[in-house]
N, C-alpha and C positions, 0 to 999 in steps of 0.2 A: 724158591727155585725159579730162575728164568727161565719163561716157555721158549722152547728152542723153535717153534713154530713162528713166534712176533720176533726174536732173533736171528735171521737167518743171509744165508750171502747176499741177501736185497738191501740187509741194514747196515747203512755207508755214515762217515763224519761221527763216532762218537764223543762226547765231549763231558767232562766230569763236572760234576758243580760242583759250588766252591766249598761243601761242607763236606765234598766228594761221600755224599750217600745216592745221588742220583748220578744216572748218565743220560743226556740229550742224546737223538742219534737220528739221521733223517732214514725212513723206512719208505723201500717202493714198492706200489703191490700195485699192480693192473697199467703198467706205464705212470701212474700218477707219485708224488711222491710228500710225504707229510713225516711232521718232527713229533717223535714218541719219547715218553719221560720213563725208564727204567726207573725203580724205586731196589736197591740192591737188598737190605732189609728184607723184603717178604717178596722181591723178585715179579713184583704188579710193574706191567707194562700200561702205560697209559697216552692215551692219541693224544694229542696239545694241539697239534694242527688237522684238522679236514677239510680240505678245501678242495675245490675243482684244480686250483693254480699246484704245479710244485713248487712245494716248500722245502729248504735245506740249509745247509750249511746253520745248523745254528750255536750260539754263542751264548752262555750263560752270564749275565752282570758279576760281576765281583760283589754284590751283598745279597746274590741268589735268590731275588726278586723277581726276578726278569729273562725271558729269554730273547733276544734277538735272532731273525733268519731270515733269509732270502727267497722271494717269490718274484720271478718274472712274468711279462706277458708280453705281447706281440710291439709293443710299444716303447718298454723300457724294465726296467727291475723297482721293488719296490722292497724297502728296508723294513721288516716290522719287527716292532717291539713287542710284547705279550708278559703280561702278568703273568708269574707261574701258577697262579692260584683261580687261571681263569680270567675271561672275561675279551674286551674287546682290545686288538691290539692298538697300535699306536704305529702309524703306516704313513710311511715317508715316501715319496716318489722320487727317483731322481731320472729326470729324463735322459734320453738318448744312448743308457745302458744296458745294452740286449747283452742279456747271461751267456747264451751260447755262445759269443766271442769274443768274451771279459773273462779276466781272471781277478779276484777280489782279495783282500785282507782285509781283515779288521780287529779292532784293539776296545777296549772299553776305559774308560779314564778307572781310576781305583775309587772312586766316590757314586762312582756308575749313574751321573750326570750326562756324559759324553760318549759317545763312540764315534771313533775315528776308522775310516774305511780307506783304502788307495784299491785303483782298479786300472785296470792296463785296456785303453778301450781298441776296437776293431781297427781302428785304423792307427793304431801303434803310440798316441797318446797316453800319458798316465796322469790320473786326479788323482789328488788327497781331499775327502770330504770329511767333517764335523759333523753327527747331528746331536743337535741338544733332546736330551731324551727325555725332558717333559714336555717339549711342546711340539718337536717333530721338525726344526728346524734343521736346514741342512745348508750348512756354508761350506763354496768352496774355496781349497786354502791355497792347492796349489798344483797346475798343470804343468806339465813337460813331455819331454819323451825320451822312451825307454823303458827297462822295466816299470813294475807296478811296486809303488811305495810300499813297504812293510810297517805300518803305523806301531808305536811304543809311545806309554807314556810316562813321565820322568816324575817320580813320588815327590 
């Protein structure tokens, strides 16, 4: 049974994994905000993020390996990747993306190599970024403006 205490109107963005026995979901308690892994099975809630930064918006890989989620700071946003199994994530920077006045999408390629982002920045710009998610690489593919790119990727 899920404690309704770790699930409550604070837990926003749930997200299924791909074997859909977990759900991602970002949880805010004290203004701060970190990504918990429901386990549906025996209904164990477990923290994946504690950090000082809010954490959110997260994205599970398509071989459910991996989750990706979004941590801003005063400076810009920063992409991290994280093992599901633990351990240190894998934290992409991409300058001059302040969360508060960005709207984001993002897609995983289906080999969960890539993930592709579009973000509509503060001054009405949209990116589409790449990052290669073994090394942290993040190229950008392509600016305009307008809304924010809805990334898909074609099997």
């Amino acid at each position: 049974m899920i404690n309704p205490d770790v699930v409550s109107s604070l837990a926003t963005q749930p997200v299924w994994s791909p074997d859909e026995k977990s759900i991602a979901l970002t949880i805010r308690q004290g203004g701060n905000g970190d990504i918990m892994v429901l386990r549906l099975a025996d209904g164990a809630a477990e923290r994946f993020t504690d950090s000082r930064e809010v954490d959110f918006e997260p994205l599970w890989s398509p071989d459910g390996t991996r989750i990706a989620y979004w941590t801003p700071d005063d400076y810009g946003t920063y992409v991290q990747i994280a093992p599901i199994t633990g351990g240190n994530p894998l934290r992409v920077y991409v300058r001059d993306i302040l969360w508060s006045r960005s709207e984001v999408h993002a897609a995983w390629s289906a080999d969960s190599r890539h993930l592709a982002f579009g973000i509509t920045m503060s001054d009405g710009t949209s990116r589409l970024y790449d990052v290669n998610t073994e090394n942290g690489e993040a190229t950008l593919l392509l600016t305009g403006f307008g809304d924010v790119p809805y990334p898909a990727w074609l099997s």
